[in-house]
N, C-alpha and C positions, 0 to 999 in steps of 0.2 A: 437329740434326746429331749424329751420330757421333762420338767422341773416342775415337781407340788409344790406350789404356794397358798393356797389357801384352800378352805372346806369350810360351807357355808350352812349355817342353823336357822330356823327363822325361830322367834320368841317374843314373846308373848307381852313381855315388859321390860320395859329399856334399863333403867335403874336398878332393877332386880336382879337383872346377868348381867349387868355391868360390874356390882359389886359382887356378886358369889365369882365371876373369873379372876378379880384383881385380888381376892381373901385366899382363892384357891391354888391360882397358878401365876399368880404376880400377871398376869396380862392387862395391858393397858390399852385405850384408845391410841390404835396409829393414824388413823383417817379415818372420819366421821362425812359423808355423804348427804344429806337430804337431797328426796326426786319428792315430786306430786306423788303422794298416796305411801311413799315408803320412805325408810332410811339405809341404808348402808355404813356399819361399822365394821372398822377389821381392826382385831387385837391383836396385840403382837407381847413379847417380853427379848430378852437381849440372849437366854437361849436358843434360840431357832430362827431362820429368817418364813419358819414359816406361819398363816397367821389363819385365825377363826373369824370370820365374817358373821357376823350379825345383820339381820335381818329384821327390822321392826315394820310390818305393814300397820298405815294409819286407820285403819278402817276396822284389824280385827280386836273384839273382845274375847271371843274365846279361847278357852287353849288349845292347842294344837294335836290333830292324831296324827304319832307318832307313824302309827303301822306296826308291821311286822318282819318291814328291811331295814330296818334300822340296828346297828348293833352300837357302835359305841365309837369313843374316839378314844385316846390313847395317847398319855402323856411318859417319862420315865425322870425318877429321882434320884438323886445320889442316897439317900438314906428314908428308905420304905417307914419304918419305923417312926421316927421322926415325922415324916408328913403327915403317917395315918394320927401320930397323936397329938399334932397341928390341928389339923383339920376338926377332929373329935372338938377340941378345946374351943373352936372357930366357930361351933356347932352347925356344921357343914355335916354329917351326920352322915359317915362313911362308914363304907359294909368293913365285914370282917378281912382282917388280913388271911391271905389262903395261899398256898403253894403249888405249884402244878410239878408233877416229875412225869419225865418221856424217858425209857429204857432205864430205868433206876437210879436216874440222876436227876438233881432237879432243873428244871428247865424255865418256870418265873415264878417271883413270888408279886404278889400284886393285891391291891382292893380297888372295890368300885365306888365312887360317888354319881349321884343324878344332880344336875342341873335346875334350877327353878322350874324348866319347862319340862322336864323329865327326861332329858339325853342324858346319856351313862356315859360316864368317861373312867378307862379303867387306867390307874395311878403304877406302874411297874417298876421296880427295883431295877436299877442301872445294871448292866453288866450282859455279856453272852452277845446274847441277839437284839437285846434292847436298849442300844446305846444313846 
C-alpha cells in the first residue's frame, strides 16, 4: 500500500508562505533544503504526519500560473466557526462560511482561504467524512 506524505506547491516568496501557513494552520518548518537554483521546505504541525512542501525556485520573480487543474487542498477543524473568526481577525481574509447538503442532509460545512500565491485551501468542519 501507498502512504501520502507530502503535496508539493511552488511560491513565489519564501517569508510570505512561511508566515500565512504558521498564522493559518500552525505548520512549521520540518526540513528546510537548499539545491543550486531552488529550496525545498516541508511543513509539517503535530496533527498529521503528513506535510506541504515548499518550493522556492531562485531565479523566479514572477508569480506563478496556477492553471486550471488546480483545485485546492484541504485541511479539517474541530470548530469551523472559530477558525473562520481566527482567521478574519488574522486578516487572512477567508471566504464565506457555506454548507453543502447531499440527500437532505448536511454533508460539509467548510470556507475557503487563498494563499499568498493564490492556492485555495478549503478549511472543513470535523466530523462524517472529514475527519
Amino acid at each position: 500500500m501507498a502512504k501520502m506524505i507530502h503535496s508539493m506547491i511552488r511560491v513565489l516568496d519564501e517569508a510570505r508562505s512561511l508566515a500565512f501557513y504558521e498564522t493559518a494552520f500552525g505548520l512549521k518548518v520540518a526540513d528546510r533544503y537548499p539545491f543550486d537554483g531552488f529550496t525545498l521546505i516541508y511543513l509539517s504541525n503535530a496533527e498529521t504526519g503528513f506535510e506541504l512542501e515548499l518550493t522556492v525556485n531562485a531565479d523566479r520573480s514572477e508569480p506563478y500560473d496556477l492553471g486550471n487543474g488546480y483545485g485546492h487542498l484541504a485541511v479539517s477543524v474541530d470548530d469551523l466557526d472559530a477558525e473562520h473568526a481566527r482567521f478574519e481577525a488574522a486578516g487572512l481574509n477567508p471566504g464565506a462560511l457555506k454548507q453543502m447538503d447531499r440527500d437532505g442532509q448536511p454533508f460539509a460545512r467548510f470556507f475557503f482561504v487563498s494563499d499568498p500565491d493564490g492556492y485555495k485551501i478549503e478549511v472543513l468542519q470535523r466530523g462524517g467524512r472529514f475527519l
